[in-house]
C-alpha positions as CSV (number, residue, x, y, z in Angstrom):
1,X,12.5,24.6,4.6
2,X,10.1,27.2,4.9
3,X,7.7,28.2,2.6
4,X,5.3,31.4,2.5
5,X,2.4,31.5,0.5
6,X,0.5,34.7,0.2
7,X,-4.0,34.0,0.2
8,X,-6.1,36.8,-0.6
9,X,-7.9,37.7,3.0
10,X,-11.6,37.1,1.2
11,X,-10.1,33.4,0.2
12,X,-9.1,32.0,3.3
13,X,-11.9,30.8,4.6
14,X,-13.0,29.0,1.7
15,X,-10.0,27.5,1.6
16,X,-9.7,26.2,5.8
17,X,-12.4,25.0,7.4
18,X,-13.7,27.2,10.5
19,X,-12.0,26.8,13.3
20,X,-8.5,25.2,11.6
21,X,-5.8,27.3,11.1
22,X,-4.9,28.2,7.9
23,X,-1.0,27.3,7.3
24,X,-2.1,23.8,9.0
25,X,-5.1,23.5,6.0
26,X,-2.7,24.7,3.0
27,X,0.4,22.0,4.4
28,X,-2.6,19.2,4.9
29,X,-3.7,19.9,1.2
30,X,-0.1,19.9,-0.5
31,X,0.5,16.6,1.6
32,X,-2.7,15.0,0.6
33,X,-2.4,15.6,-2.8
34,X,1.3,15.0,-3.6
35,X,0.0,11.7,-1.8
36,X,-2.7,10.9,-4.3
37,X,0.0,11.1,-7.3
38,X,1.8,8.9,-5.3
39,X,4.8,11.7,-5.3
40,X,5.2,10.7,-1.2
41,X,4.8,7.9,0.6
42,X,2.4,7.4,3.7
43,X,5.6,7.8,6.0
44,X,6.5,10.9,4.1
45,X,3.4,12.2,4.5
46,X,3.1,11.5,8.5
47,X,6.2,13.6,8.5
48,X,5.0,16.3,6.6
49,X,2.2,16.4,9.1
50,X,3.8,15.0,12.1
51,X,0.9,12.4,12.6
52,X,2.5,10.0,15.2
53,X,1.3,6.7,14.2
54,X,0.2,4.9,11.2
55,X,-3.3,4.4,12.3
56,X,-3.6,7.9,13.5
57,X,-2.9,8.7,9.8
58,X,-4.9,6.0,8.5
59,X,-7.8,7.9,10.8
60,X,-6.7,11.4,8.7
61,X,-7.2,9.7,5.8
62,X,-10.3,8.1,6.4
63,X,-11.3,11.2,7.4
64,X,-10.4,13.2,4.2
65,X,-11.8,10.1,2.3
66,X,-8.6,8.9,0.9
67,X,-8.9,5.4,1.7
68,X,-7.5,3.4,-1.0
69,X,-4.3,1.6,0.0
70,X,-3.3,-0.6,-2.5
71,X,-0.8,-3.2,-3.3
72,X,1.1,-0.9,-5.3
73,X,0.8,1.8,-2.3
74,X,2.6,-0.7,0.2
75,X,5.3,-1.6,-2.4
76,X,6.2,2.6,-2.6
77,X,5.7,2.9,1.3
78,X,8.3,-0.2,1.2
79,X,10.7,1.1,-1.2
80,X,10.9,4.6,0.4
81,X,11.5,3.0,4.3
82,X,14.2,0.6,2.4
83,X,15.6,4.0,1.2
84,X,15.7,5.8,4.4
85,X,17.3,2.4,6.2
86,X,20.3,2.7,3.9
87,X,20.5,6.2,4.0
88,X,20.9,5.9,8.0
89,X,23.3,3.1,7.6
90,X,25.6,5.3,5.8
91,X,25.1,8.6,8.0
């Protein structure tokens, strides 16, 4: 799915740091935050962003200083790849 989402020109800036493009800082914000309500998993949110590797997300996290990963974080991660296994099984 695609989504547009229209930024007054005087706004952007503020809202991507220089040299990142845009789009790529508005997706990376809507991931991180659905993220910190624990709306998507860390899988989901590798796909969102198409970060290849658990560490390299780990990394992107770090980075953005979201670092807790708690008990209750691994459970959801868990639960949502248990989801996704039993969806492919019946595809």
């Amino acid at each position: 799915m695609q989504i547009s989402v229209e930024v007054p020109d005087e706004l952007v800036a503020s809202l991507a740091p220089s040299g990142q493009d845009p789009s790529r800082a508005v997706l990376e914000a809507v991931g991180l935050e659905a993220f910190r309500q624990r709306r998507i998993s860390a899988y989901q949110l590798r796909r969102l962003l198409g970060i290849p590797s658990r560490w390299d997300l780990d990394a992107f996290l770090k980075e953005r200083r979201v670092e807790s990963y708690t008990a209750e974080d691994f459970e959801h991660d868990l639960t949502t790849l248990e989801e996704i296994r039993k969806a492919e099984r019946r595809a």
